[in-house]
SESEKOL-906424 format. One record per residue (C-alpha): residue number from 1; residue in one letter; y, x, z. Coordinates in nm, 2 decimals. Layout:
tilum resi = NUM resn = A Y = Y X = X Z = Z;
...
END
This chain:
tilum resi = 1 resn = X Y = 2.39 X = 0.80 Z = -2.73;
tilum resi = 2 resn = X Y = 2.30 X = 0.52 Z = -2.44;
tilum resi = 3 resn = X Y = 2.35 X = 0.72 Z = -2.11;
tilum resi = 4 resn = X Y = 2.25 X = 0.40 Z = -1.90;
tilum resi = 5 resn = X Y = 2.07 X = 0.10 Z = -1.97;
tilum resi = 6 resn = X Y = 2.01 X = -0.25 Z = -1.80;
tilum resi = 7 resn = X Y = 1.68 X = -0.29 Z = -1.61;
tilum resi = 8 resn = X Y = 1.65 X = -0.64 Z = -1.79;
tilum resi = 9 resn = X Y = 1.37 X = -0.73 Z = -1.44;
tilum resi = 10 resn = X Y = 1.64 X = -0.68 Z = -1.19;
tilum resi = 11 resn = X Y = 1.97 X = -0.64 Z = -1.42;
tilum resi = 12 resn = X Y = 2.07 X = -0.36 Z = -1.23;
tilum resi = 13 resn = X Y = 2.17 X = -0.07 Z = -1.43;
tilum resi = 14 resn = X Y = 2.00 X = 0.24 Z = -1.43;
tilum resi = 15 resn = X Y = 2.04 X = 0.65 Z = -1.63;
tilum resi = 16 resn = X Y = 1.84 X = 0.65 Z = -1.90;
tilum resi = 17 resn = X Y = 1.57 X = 0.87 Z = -1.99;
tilum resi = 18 resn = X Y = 1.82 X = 1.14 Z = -2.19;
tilum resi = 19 resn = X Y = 2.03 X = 1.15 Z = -1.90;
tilum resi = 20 resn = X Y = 1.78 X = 1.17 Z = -1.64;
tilum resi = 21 resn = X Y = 1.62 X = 1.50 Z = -1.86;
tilum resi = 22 resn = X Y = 1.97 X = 1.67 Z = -1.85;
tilum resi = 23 resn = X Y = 1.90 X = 1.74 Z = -1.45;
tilum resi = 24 resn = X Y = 1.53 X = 1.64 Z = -1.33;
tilum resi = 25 resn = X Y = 1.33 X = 1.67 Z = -1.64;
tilum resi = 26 resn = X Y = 1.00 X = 1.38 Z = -1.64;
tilum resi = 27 resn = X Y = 0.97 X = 1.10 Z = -1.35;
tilum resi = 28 resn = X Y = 0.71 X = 0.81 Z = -1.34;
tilum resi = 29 resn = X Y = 1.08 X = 0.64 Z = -1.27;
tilum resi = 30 resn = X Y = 1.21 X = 0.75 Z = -1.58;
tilum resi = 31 resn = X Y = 0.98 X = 0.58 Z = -1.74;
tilum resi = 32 resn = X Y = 0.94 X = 0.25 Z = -1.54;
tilum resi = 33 resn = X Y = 1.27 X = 0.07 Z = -1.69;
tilum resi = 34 resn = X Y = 1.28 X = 0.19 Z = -2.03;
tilum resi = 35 resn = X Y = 0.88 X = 0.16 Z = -2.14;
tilum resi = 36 resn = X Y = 0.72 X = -0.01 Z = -1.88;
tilum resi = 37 resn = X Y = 0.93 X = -0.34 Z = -1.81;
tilum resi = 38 resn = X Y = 1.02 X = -0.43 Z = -2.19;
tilum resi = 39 resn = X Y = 0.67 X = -0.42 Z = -2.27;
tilum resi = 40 resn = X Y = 0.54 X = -0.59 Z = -2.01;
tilum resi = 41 resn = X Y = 0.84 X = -0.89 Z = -2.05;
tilum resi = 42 resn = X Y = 0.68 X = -0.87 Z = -2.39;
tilum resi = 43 resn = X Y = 0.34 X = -0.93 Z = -2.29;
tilum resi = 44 resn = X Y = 0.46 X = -1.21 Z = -2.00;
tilum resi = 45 resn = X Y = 0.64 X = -1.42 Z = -2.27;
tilum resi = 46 resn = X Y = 0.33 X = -1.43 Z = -2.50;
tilum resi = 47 resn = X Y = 0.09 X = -1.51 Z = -2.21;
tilum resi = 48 resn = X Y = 0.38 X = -1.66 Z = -1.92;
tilum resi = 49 resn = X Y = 0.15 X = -1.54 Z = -1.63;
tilum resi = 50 resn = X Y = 0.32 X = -1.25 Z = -1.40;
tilum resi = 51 resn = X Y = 0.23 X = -0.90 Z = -1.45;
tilum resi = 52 resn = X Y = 0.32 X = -0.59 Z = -1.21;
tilum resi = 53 resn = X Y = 0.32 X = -0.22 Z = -1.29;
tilum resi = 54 resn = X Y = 0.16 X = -0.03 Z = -1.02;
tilum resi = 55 resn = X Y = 0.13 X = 0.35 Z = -0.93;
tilum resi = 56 resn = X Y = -0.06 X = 0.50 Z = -0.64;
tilum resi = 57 resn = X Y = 0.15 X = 0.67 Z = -0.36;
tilum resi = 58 resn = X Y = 0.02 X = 0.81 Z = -0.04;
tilum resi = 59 resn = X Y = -0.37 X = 0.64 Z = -0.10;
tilum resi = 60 resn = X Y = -0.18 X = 0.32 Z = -0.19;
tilum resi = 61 resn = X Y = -0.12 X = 0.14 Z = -0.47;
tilum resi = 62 resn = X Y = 0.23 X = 0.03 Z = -0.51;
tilum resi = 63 resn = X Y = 0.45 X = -0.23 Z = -0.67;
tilum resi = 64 resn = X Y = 0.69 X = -0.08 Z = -0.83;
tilum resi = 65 resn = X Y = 0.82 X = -0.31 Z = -1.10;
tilum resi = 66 resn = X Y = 0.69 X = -0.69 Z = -1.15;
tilum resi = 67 resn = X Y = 0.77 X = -1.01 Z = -1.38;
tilum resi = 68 resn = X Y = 0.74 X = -1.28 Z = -1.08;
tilum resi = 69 resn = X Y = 1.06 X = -1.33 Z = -1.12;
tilum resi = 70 resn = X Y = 1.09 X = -1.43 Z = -1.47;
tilum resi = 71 resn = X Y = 0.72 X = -1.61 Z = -1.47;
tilum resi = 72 resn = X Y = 0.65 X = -2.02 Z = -1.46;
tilum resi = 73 resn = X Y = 0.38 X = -1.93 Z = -1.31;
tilum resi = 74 resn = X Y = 0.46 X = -1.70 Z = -1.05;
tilum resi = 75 resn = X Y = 0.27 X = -1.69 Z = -0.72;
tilum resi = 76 resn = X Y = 0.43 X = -1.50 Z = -0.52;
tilum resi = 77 resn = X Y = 0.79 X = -1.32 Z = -0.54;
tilum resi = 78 resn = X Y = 0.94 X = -1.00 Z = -0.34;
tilum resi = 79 resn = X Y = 0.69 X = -0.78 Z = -0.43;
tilum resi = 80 resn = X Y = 0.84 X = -0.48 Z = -0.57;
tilum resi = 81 resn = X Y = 0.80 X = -0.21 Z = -0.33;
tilum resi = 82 resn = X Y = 0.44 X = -0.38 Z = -0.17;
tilum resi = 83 resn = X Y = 0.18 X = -0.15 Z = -0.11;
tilum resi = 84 resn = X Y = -0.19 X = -0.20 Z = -0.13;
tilum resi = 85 resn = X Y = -0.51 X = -0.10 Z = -0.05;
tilum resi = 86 resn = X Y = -0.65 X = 0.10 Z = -0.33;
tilum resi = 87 resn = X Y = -1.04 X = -0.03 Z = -0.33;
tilum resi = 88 resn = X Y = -0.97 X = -0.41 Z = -0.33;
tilum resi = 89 resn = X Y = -0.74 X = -0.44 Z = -0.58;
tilum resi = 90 resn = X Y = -0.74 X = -0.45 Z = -0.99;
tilum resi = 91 resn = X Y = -0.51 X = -0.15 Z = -1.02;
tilum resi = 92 resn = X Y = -0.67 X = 0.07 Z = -0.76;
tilum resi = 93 resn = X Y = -0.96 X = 0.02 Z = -0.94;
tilum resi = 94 resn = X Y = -0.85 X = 0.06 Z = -1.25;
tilum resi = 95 resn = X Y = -0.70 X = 0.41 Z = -1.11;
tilum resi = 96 resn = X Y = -1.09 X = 0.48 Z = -0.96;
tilum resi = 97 resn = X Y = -1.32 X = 0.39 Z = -1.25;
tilum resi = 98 resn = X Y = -1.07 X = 0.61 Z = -1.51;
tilum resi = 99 resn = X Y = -0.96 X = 0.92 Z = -1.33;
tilum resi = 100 resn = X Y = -1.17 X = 1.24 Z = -1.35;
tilum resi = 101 resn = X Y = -1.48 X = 1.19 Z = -1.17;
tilum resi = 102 resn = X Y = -1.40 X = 1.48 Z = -0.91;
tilum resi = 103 resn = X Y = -1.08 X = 1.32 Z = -0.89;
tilum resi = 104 resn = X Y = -1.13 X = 0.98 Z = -0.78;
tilum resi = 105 resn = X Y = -1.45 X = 1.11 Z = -0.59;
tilum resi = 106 resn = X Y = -1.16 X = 1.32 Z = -0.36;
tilum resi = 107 resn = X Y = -0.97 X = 0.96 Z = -0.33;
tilum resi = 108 resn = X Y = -1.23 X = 0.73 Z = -0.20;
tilum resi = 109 resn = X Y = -1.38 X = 1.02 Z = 0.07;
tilum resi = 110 resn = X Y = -0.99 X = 0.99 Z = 0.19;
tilum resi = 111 resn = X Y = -0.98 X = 0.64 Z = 0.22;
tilum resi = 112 resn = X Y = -1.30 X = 0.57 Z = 0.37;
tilum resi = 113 resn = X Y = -1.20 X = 0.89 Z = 0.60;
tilum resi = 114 resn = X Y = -0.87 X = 0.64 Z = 0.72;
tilum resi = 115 resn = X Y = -1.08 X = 0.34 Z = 0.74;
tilum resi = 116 resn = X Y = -1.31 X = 0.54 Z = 0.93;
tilum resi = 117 resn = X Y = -1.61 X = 0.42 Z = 0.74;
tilum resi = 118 resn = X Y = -1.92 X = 0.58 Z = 0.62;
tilum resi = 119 resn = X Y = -1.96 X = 0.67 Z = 0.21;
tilum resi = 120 resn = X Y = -2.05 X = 0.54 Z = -0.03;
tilum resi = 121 resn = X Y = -1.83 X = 0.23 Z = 0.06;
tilum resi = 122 resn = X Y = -1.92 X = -0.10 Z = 0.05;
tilum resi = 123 resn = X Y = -1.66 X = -0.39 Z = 0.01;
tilum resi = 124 resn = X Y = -1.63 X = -0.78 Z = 0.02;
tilum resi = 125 resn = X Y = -1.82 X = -0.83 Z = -0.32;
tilum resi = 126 resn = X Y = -2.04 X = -0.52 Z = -0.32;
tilum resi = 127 resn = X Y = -2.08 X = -0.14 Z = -0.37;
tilum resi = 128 resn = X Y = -1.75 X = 0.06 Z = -0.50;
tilum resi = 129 resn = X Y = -1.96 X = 0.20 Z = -0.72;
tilum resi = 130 resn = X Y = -2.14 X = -0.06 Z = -0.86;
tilum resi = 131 resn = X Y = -1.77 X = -0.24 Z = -0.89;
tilum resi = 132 resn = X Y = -1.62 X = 0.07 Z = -1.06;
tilum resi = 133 resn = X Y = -1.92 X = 0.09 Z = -1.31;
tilum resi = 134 resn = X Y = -1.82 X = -0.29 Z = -1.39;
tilum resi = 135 resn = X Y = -1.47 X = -0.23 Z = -1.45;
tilum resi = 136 resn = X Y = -1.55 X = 0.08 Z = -1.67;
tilum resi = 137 resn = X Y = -1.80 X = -0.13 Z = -1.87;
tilum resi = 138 resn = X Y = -1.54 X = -0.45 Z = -1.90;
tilum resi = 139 resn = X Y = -1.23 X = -0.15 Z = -1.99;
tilum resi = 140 resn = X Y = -1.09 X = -0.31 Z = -1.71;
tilum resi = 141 resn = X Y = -0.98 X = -0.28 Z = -1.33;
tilum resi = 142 resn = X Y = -1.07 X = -0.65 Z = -1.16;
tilum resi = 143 resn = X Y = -1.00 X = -0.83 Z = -0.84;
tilum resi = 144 resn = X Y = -1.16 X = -1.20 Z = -0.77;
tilum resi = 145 resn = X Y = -1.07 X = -1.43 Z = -0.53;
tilum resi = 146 resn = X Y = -1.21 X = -1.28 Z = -0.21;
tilum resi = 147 resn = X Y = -0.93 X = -1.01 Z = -0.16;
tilum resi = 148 resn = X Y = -0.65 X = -1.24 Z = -0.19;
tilum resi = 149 resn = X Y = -0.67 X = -1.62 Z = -0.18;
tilum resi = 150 resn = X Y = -0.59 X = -1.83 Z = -0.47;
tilum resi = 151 resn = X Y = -0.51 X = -1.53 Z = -0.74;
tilum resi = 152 resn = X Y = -0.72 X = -1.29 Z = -0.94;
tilum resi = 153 resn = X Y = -0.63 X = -1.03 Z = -1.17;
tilum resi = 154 resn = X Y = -0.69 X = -0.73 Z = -1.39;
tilum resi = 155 resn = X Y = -0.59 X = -0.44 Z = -1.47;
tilum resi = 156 resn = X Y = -0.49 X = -0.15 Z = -1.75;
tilum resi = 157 resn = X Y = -0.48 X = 0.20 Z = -1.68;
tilum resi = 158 resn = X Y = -0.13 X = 0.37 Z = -1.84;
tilum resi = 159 resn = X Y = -0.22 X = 0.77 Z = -1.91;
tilum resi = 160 resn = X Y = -0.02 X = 1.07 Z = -1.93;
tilum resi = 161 resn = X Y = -0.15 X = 1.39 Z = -2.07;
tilum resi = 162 resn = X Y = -0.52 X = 1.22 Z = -2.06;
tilum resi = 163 resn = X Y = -0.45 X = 1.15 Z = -1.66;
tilum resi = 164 resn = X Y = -0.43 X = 0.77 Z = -1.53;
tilum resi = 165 resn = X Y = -0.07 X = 0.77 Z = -1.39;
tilum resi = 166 resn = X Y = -0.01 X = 0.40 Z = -1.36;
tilum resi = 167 resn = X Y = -0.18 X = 0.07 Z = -1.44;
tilum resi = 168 resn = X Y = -0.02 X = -0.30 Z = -1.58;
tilum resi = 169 resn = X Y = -0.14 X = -0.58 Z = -1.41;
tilum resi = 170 resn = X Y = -0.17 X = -0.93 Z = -1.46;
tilum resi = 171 resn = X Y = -0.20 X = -1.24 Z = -1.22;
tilum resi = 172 resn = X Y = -0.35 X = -1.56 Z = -1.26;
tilum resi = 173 resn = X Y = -0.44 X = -1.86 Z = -1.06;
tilum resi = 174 resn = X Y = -0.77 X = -1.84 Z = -0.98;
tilum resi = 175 resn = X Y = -0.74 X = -2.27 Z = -0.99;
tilum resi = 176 resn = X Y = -0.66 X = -2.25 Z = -1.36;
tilum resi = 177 resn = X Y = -0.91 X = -2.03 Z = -1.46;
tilum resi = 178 resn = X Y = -1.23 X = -1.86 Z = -1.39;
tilum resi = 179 resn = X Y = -1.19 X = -1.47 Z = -1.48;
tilum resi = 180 resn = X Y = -1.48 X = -1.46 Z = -1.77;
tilum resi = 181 resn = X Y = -1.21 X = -1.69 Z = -1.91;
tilum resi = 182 resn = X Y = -0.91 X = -1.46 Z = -1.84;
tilum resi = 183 resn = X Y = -1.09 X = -1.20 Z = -1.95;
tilum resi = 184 resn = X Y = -1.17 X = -1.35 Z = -2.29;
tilum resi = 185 resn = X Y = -0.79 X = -1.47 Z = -2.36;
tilum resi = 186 resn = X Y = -0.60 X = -1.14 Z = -2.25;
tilum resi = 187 resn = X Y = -0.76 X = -0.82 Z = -2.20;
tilum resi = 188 resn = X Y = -0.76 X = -0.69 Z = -2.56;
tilum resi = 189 resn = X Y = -0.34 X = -0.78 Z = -2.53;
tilum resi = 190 resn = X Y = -0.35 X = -0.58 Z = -2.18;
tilum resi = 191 resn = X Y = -0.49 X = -0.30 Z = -2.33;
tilum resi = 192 resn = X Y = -0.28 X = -0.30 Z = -2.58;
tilum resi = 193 resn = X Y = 0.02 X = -0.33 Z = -2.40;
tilum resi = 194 resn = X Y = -0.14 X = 0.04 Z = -2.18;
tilum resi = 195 resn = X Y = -0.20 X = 0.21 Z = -2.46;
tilum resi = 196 resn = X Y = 0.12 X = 0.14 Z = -2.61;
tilum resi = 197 resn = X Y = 0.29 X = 0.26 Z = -2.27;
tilum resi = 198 resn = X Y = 0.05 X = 0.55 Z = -2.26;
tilum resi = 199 resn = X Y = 0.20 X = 0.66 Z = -2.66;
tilum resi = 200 resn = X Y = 0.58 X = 0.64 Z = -2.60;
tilum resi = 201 resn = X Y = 0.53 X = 0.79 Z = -2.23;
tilum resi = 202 resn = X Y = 0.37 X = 1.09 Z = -2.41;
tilum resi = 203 resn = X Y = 0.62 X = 1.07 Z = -2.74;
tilum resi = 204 resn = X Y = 0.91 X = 1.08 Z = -2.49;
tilum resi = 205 resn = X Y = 0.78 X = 1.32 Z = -2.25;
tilum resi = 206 resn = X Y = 0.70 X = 1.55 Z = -2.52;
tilum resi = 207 resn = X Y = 1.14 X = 1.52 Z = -2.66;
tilum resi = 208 resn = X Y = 1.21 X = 1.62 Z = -2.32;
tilum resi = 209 resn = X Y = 1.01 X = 1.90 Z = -2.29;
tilum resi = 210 resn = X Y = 1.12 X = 2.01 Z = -2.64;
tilum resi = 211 resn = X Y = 1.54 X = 1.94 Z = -2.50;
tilum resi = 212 resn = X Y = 1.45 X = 2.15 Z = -2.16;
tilum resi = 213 resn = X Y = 1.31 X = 2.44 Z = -2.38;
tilum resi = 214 resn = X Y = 1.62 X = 2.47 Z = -2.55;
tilum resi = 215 resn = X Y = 1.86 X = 2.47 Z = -2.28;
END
């Protein structure tokens, strides 16, 4: 039985998920190396553009795992540990348009409460709400160019227990292609990639609450 394994994005080594059970049960960390980052080197060799896993801390959405590092096509590098706003980017949205209503309702009052900004909220290319209706027709969180110069991406919610805990993201340059086209070529694999997070997240989840039982 493996009690460590090699984080294969930053080939560091880190406890695996049996040992990690043995003392502090189910962490979004636990799940990050050994889920998370082989599927998504998976997913960056099939379509070579970088792809970051993000989960929202404190009403931000953070980096905590990315593929810039092994991408041709990487834009920009050093950004594990980033933070960013949660309204303007593909995976903030992707958390918005999929939580509970009631929940994501409770996030955005917050954030426009910081901002100090009147609801409903209106950013660079329109209405929240209208945005978050867009992403939840498309299946998808989205960002164009106007948040972030020269890239554009989208965005797959990961679930636990039915909740959005994470989302995979992926990167392009918005030179290359327009995102209709993006769209077309990888969002049925990005959705894939989620759901197939979501299952062994849940699968594993499940073996550990079945080992703590029994202790």
């Amino acid at each position: 039985m493996e009690l460590v394994i090699r984080d294969r994005s930053s080939e560091k080594w880190r406890p695996t998920l049996h040992t990690k059970s043995l003392s502090s049960g189910f962490r979004d960390e636990d799940w990050v190396c050994q889920i998370a980052i082989p599927k998504m080197i998976q997913l960056g060799r099939r379509i070579l553009w970088p792809i970051d896993l993000m989960t929202m801390r404190e009403y931000r959405m953070e980096v905590r795992e990315s593929t810039h590092s092994i991408s041709p096509y990487a834009v920009n590098h050093g950004m594990v540990g980033r933070k960013l706003p949660i309204p303007e980017t593909a995976s903030g949205r992707a958390h918005l348009a999929f939580l509970a209503p009631e929940e994501s309702e409770q996030i955005i009052r917050i954030i426009a409460e910081e901002r100090n900004e009147p609801l409903p909220l209106t950013l660079r290319d329109g209405p929240l709400a209208r945005v978050l209706d867009q992403c939840r027709q498309l299946g998808v969180g989205f960002r164009r160019e106007d948040y972030v110069n020269e890239t554009e991406s989208m965005s797959a919610p990961i679930y636990h227990h039915g909740r959005v805990v994470a989302a995979i993201t992926i990167i392009w340059a918005s030179t290359a292609m327009r995102f209709e086209r993006a769209y077309e070529l990888y969002h049925e694999d990005l959705l894939a990639t989620a759901r197939a997070i979501s299952d062994e997240i849940s699968a594993l989840a499940g073996v550990n609450e079945m080992d703590d039982s029994r202790a």
